[in-house]
C-alpha positions in Angstrom: 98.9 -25.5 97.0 98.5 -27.7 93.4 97.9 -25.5 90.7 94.8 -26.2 89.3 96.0 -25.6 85.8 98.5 -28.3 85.4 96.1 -30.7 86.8 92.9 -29.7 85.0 90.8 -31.6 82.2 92.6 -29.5 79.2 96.3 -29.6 80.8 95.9 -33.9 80.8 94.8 -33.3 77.3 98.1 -31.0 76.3 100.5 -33.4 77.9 99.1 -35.8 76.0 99.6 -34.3 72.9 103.1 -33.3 73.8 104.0 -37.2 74.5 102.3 -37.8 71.4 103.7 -35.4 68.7 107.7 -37.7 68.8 105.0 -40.4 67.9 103.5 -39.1 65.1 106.1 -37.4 63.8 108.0 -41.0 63.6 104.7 -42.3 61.9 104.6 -39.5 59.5 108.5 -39.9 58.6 107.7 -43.7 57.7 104.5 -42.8 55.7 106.5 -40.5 54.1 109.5 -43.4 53.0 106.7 -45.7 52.0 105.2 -43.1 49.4 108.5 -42.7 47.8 109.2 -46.1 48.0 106.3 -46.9 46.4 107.0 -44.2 43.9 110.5 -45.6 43.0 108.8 -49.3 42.7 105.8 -48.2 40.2 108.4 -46.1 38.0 110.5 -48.8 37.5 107.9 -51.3 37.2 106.0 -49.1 34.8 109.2 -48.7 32.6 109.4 -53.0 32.7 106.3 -53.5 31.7 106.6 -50.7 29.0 109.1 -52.3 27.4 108.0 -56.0 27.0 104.5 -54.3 25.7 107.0 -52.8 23.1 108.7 -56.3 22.4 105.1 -58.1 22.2 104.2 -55.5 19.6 106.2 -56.2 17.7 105.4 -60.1 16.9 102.5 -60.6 19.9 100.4 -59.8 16.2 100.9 -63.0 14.9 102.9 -64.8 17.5 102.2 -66.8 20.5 105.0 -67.5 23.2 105.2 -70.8 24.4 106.8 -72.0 27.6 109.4 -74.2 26.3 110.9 -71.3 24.3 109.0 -72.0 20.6 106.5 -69.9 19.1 103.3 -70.8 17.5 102.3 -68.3 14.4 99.1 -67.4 13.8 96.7 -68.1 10.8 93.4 -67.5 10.5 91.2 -69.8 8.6 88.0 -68.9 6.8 85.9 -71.4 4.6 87.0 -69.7 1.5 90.7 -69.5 2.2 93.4 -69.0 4.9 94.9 -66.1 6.0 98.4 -65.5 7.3 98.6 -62.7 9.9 102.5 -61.5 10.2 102.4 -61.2 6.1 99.1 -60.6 5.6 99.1 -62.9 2.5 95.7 -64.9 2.1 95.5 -68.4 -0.3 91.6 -68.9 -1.2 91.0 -72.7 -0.2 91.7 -75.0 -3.2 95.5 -73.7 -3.6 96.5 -73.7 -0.2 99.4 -76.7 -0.9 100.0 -75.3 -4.7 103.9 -74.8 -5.4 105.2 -71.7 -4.6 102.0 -70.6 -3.1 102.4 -68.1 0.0 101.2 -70.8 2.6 104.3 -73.2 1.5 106.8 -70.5 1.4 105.7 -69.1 5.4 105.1 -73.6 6.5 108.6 -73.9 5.4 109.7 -70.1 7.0 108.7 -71.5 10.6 109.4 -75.4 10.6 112.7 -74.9 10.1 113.0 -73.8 13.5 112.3 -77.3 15.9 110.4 -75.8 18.5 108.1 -73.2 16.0 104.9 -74.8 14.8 101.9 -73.1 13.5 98.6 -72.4 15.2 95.1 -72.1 13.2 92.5 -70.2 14.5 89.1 -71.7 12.6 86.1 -69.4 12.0 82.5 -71.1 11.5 82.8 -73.2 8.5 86.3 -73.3 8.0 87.3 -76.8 8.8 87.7 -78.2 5.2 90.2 -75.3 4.6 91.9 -76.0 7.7 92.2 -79.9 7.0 93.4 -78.8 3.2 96.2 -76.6 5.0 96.8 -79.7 7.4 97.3 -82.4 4.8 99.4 -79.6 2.7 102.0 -79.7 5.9 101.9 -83.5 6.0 102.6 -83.7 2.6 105.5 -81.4 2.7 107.2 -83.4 5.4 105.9 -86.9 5.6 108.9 -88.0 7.5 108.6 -85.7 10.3 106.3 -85.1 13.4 104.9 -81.7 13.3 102.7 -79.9 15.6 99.7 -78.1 14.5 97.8 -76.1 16.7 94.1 -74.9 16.3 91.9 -72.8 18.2 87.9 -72.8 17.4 87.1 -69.2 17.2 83.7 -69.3 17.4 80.9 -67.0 18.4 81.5 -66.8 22.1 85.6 -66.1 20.9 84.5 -63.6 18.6 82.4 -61.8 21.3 84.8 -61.6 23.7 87.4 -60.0 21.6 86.9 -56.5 21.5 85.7 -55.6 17.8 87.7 -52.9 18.0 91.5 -54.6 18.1 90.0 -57.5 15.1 90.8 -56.5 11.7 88.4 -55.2 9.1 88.1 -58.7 7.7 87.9 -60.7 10.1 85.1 -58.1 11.6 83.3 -58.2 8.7 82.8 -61.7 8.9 82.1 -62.0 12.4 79.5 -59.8 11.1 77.8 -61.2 8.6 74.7 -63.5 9.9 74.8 -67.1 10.2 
């Protein structure tokens, strides 16, 4: 006689389940390896990325990487003068290329090194300082190719900065109406 347990709706069910649990137990082994793995991978990434935030902190302010192993330093030009952002030194417009002024000094700082160049970010109205500060390097070195970069900072730059990381005076005149 066949017992009618073992060959019942609910006993197919539990010998399923018991050919199942080796399967699921393998499955839950590998989830298991994946979540520390995956653990392991975000600490050490976390740490990396931690730690070239920390070395762009320090000159990501005022400098710009470039691929081929230069650097272009930031300043920021206003129509009333220009303003250089690692020293914070500003030269109204008019004594930008004066002897001994601050712009001359940090010019000569970062062309000494080949691959360094400067890079001018223009706010509205600012081109007649910017082409003062340009001829100013020119005259400096007439012999020698330089290269000048320039970004237009305009309204639609401006906006999407957020005014929170801009300094106070550069908000302020971001601010002020047209």
């Amino acid at each position: 006689m066949i017992d009618r347990e073992r060959r019942g709706p609910l006993s197919a069910l539990a010998r399923q389940e018991e050919s199942n649990a080796p399967m699921m137990a393998i499955f839950g082994g590998v989830f298991a390896l994946m979540l520390v793995f995956l653990l392991l991978v975000n600490l050490f990434s976390g740490s990396a990325v931690r730690e070239r935030l920390d070395r762009a902190s320090e000159h990501g302010l005022y400098r710009i990487e470039r691929m081929d192993g230069g650097a272009g330093y930031v300043v920021i030009v206003f129509p009333e003068a220009i303003r250089i952002v690692e020293t914070g030194a500003g030269v109204p417009a008019g004594a930008i290329c004066e002897p001994g002024s601050a712009f001359v000094d940090y010019a000569r700082r970062i062309y000494e090194q080949e691959q360094d160049q400067l890079v001018f970010f223009l706010l509205r109205g600012s081109v007649g300082a910017m082409s003062e500060a340009r001829e100013c390097l020119r005259g400096t070195w007439p012999d020698q190719v330089l290269t000048i970069g320039w970004v237009v900072a305009d309204d639609e730059l401006l906006k999407s900065v957020s005014l929170d990381d801009i300094p106070a005076y550069i908000r302020d005149y971001a601010e002020q109406p047209p």
